[in-house]
C-alpha positions in Angstrom: 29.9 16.3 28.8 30.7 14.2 25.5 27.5 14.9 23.1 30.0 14.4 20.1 28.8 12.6 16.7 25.2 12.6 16.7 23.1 14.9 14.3 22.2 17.3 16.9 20.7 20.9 15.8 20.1 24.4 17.1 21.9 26.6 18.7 24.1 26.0 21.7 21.8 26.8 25.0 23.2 29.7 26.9 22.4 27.7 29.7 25.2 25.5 29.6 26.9 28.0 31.2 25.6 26.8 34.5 27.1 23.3 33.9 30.5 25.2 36.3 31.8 22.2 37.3 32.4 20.7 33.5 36.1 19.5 32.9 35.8 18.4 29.4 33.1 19.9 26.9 32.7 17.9 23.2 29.9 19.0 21.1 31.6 18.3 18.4 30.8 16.5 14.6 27.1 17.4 15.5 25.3 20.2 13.3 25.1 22.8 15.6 24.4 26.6 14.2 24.0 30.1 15.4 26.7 32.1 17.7 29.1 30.3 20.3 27.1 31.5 23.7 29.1 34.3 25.7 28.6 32.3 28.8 30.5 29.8 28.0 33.0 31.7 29.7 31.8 30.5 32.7 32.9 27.1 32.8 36.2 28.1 34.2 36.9 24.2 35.2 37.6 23.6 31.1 40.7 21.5 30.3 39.1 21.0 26.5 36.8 22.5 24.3 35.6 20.7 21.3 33.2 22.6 19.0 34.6 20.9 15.4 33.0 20.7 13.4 29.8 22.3 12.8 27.8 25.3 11.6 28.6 27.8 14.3 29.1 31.3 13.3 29.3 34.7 14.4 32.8 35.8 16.2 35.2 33.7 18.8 33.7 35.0 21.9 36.4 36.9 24.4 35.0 35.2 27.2 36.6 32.2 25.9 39.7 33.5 27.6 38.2 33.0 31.2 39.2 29.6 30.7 42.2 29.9 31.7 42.5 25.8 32.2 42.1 25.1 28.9 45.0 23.1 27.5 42.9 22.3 23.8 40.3 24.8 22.0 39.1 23.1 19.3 36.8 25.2 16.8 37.8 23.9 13.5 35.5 24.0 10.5 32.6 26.2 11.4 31.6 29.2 9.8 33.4 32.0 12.7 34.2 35.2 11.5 35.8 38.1 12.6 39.5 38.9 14.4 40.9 35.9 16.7 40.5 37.6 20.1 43.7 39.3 21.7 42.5 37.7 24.8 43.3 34.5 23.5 46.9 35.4 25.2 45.5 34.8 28.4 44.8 31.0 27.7 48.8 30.4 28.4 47.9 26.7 29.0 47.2 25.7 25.7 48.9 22.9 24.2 46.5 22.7 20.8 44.7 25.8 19.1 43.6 24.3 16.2 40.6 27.5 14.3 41.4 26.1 10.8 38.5 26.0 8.1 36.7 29.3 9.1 36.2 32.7 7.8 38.6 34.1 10.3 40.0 37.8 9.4 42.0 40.1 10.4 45.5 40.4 12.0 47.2 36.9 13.8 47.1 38.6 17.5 51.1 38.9 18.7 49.3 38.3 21.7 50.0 34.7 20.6 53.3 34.6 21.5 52.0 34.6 25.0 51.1 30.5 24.3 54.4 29.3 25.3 52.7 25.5 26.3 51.4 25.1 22.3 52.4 22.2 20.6 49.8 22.4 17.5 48.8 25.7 15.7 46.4 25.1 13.0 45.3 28.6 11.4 44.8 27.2 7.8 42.0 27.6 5.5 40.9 31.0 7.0 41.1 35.1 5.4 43.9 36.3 8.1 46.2 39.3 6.7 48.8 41.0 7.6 52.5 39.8 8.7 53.2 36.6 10.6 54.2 38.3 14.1 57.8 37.8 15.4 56.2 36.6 18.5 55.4 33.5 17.2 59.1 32.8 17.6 58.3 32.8 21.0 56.6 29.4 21.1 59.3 27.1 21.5 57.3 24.4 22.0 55.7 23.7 18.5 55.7 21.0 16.7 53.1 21.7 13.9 52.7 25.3 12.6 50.1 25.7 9.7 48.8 28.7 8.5 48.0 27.9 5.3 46.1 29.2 2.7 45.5 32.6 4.3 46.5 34.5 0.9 46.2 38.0 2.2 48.9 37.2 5.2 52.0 38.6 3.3 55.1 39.8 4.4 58.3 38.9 4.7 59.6 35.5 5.9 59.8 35.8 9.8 63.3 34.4 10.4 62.1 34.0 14.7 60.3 30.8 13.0 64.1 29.3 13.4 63.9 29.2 17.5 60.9 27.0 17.0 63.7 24.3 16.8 61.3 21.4 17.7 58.9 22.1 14.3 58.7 18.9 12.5 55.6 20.1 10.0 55.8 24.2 8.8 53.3 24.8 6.2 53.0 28.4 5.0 51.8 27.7 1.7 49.6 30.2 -0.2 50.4 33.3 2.2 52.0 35.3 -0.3 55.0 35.7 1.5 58.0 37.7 0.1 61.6 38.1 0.6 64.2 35.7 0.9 64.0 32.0 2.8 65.8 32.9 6.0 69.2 31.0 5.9 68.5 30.4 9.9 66.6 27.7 8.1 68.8 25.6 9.0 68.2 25.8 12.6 65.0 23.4 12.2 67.2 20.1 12.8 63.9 17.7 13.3 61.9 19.2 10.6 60.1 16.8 8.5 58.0 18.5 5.8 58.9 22.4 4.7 55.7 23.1 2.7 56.4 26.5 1.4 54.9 26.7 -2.3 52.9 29.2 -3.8 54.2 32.2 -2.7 56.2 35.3 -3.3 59.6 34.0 -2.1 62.7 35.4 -4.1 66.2 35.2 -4.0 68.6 31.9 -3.9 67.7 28.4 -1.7 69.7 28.7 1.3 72.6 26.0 1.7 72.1 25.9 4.9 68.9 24.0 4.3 70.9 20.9 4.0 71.9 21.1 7.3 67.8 19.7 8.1 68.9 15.9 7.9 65.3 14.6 8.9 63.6 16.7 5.9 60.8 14.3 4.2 58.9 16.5 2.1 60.3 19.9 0.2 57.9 22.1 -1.5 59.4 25.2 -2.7 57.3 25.1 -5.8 55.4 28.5 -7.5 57.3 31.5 -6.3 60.0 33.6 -7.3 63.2 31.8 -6.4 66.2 32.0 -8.5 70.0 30.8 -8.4 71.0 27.2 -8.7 69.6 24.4 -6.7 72.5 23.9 -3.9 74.8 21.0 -3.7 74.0 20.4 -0.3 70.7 18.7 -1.3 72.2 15.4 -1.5 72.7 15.6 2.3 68.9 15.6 2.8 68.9 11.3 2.1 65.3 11.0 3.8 64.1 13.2 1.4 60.6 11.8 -0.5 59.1 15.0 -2.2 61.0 17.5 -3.9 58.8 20.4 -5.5 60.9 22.6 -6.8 58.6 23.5 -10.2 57.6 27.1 -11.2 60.5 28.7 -10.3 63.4 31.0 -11.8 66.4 28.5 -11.3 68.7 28.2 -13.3 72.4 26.4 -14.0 72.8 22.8 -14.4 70.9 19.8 -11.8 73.2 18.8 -9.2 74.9 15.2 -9.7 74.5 15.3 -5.5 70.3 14.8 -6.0 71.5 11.1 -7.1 72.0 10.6 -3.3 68.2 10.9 -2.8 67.9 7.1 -2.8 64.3 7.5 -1.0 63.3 9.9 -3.5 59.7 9.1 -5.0 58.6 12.5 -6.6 61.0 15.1 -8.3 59.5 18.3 -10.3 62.0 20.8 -11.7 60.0 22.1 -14.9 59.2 25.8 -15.5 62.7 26.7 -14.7 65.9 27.6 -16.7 68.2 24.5 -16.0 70.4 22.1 -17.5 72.3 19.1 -17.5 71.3 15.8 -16.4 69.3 13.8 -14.1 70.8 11.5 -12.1 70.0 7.6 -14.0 70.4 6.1 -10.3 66.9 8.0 -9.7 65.5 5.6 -12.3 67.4 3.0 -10.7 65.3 2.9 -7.6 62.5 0.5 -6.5 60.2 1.5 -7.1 61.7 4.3 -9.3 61.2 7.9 -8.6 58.8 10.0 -10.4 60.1 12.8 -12.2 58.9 15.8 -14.4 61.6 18.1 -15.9 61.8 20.5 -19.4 63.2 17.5 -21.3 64.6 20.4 -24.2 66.8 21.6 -21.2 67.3 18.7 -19.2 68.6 15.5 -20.1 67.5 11.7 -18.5 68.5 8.7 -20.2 65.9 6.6 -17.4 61.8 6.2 -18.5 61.1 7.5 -15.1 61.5 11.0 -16.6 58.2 13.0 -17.9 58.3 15.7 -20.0 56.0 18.8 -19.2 
């Protein structure tokens, strides 16, 4: 049943739960409002459910996990509330959970880890608290994991993210996690973008990071880290974006961030370093943008702003 992109209003009917032989159910980019029907849970032939978005509120029913076919629950950008069920462990088919853009509170069930098919987890954009679960280590399968901004999630920086060696997006921005970048980092040999800013992250970057060849986009920007920027940098030669700005770094810019020949944006202010930047960076074509404390930091090239 594909209803998806009309204007359609109202509520849901409960009786679609008599619809039993439904495989795929898309009511989706439609303006639907009022509370996701319990009987819903009755359409245990689901492969996908596709609610995005809309104006549904209320809590994620537990009878969503009687759908135990499901391989994608889509309920992104509605107005949900409340805790994401614990049941939700029993949908162990699941390749995409995407519940991004809600008001969704509460702990991130370790019931999760249960989800060993996922290949997308999009929690961003909701009120979730607490620490990331060590379970989540457990789906081995992922390639994107976002959970970003949930600002109350807190905790330290679960180093059983590093078995999830096929991650090529991790995005826990704005989660106001603390404690050191886990060095098993390094681990995440196909990771593309490492989006990590605006956190509570302390203590040095690990060297091991420059073990992640494929890396594409670094933001380490607005937290707490301190030491000097490592040499190994200048192994990461895909790299595009480095937002290292807002930080506690200090001793001089490595030479080895000349090797960044696809580099397009750099940011180093609001930090305590030295020395010079690279003039092949302003060598490039198109040249790289970059913004650095030009009392501190030296750079003969016009590609260099001063903040």
């Amino acid at each position: 049943l594909n209803l998806w992109g009309n204007s359609l209003t109202g509520k849901i009917p409960s009786e679609i739960g008599l619809l039993t032989g439904l495989v795929e159910l898309e009511l989706d980019i439609n303006s639907f409002s009022g509370e996701i029907p319990s009987e819903i849970g009755l359409l245990t032939g689901l492969d996908d459910l596709d609610l995005s978005p809309n104006a549904l509120n209320g809590t994620i029913p537990s009878d969503i996990a009687l759908l135990t076919g499901l391989t994608r629950l889509d309920l992104i950008t509605n107005s949900l509330s409340g805790n994401i069920p614990s049941e939700i462990g029993l949908l162990t088919g699941l390749s995409y959970l995407n519940l991004w853009g809600n008001s969704l509170t509460g702990k991130i069930p370790s019931e999760i880890g249960l989800l060993t098919n996922l290949f997308d987890l999009g929690l961003f954009v909701n009120s979730l608290s607490g620490a990331i679960p060590s379970e989540i280590g457990l789906l081995t399968g992922l390639d994107n994991l976002d959970l970003s901004p949930n600002f109350l999630l807190g905790g330290a920086f679960p180093s059983e993210i590093a078995l999830l060696t096929g991650l090529t997006r991790l995005d826990l921005a704005s989660t106001s996690l603390s404690g050191k970048i886990p060095t098993e980092i390094g681990l995440l040999s196909q990771l593309e973008d490492l989006i990590l800013n605006n956190n509570l992250l302390s203590g040095e970057i690990p060297s091991e990071l420059g073990s992640v060849s494929t890396l594409l986009d670094l933001r380490l920007q607005l937290n707490d880290l301190s030491g000097t920027i490592p040499t190994e940098i200048g192994l990461l030669t895909a790299l595009t974006f480095v937002y290292l700005n807002t930080n506690e770094l200090s001793g001089e810019v490595p030479s080895e961030i000349g090797l960044l020949t696809d580099l397009e944006d750099l940011r180093l202010q609001s930090n305590d370093l030295s020395g010079s930047i690279p003039s092949t960076l302003c060598l490039l074509n198109p040249p790289a943008s970059i913004l650095i404390e030009c009392s501190e930091v030296d750079c003969d090239g016009q590609c260099c702003t001063c903040s």
